[in-house]
C-alpha positions as CSV (number, residue, x, y, z in Angstrom):
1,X,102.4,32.6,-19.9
2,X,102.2,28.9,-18.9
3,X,101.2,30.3,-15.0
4,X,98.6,31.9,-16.7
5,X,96.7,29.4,-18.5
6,X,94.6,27.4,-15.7
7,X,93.1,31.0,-14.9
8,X,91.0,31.0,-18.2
9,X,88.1,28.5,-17.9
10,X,84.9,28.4,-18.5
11,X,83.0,29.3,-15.2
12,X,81.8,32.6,-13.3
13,X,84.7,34.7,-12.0
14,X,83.6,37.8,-9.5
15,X,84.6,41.2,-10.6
16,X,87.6,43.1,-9.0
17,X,86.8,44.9,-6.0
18,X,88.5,46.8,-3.2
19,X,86.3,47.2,0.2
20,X,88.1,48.9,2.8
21,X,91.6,47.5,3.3
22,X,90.7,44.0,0.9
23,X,91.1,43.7,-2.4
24,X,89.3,40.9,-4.0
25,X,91.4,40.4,-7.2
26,X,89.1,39.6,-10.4
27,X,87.5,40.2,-14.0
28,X,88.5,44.1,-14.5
29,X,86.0,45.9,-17.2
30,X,87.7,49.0,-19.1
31,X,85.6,50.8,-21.9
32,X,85.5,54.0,-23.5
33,X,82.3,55.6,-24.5
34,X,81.9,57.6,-28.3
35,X,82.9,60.5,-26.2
36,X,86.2,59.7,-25.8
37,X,85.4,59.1,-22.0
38,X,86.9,56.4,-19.8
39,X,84.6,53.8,-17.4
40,X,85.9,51.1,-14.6
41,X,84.2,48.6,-13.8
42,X,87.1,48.2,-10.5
43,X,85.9,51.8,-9.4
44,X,82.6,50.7,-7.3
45,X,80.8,48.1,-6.2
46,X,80.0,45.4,-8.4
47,X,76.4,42.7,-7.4
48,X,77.1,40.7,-11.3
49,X,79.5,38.1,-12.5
50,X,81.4,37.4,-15.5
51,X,81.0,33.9,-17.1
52,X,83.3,32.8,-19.6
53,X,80.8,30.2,-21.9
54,X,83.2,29.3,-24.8
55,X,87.4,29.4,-24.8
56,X,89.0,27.6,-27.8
57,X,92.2,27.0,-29.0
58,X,93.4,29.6,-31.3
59,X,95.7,27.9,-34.1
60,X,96.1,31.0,-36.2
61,X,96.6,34.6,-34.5
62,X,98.7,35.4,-31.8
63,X,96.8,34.4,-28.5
64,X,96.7,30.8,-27.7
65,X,92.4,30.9,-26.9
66,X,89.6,32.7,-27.9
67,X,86.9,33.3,-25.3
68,X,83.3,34.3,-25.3
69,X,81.8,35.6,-22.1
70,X,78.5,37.4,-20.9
71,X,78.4,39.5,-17.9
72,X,76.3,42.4,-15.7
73,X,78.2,45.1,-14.2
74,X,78.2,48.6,-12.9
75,X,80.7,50.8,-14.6
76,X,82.2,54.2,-13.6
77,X,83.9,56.6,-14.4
78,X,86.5,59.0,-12.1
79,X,84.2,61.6,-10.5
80,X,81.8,58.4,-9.3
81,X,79.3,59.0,-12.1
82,X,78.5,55.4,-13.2
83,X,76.3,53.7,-15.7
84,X,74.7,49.8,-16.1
85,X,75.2,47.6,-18.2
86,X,73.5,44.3,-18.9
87,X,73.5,41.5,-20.7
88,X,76.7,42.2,-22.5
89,X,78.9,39.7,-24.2
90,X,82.4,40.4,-25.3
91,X,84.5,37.9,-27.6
92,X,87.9,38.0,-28.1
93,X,91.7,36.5,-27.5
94,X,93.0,35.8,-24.4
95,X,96.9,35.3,-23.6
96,X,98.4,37.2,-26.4
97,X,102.0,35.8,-26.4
């Protein structure tokens, strides 16, 4: 858990990618529509970021932060159909332990 820590910060943090033989490791998206259907972010190319803009400690649940970020991304799902999304923010707990 400890190794963990430093990694959640406030800052921009790229999205995971793999081109070719590279993988660039990063911010994964995972959501699933109101049809029960699955979409990646880590499935295509990604031009947006994802900035964390508020982590806190967390004193009563069981993560030790709480995080708000907002980010742009492409997601898609496993026959390469995709879909935008924009201007999204997501808060939540980070480092469950």
């Amino acid at each position: 858990m400890s190794e963990k820590l430093p990694l959640f910060r406030v800052g921009t943090f790229p999205f995971e990618s793999t081109e070719g033989a590279t993988r660039v490791d990063g911010v994964t998206i995972d959501y699933i529509d109101g049809n029960g259907k699955e979409w990646f972010s880590e499935l295509g190319p990604q031009t947006g970021n994802f900035e964390i803009t508020e982590l806190i400690d967390n004193n009563i649940g069981g993560s030790l932060k709480i995080f708000k970020a907002t980010f742009n991304c492409k997601l898609y799902d496993d026959t390469g159909a995709s879909m935008q999304v924009n201007n999204a923010v997501i808060r939540g707990m980070a480092l469950d332990f």
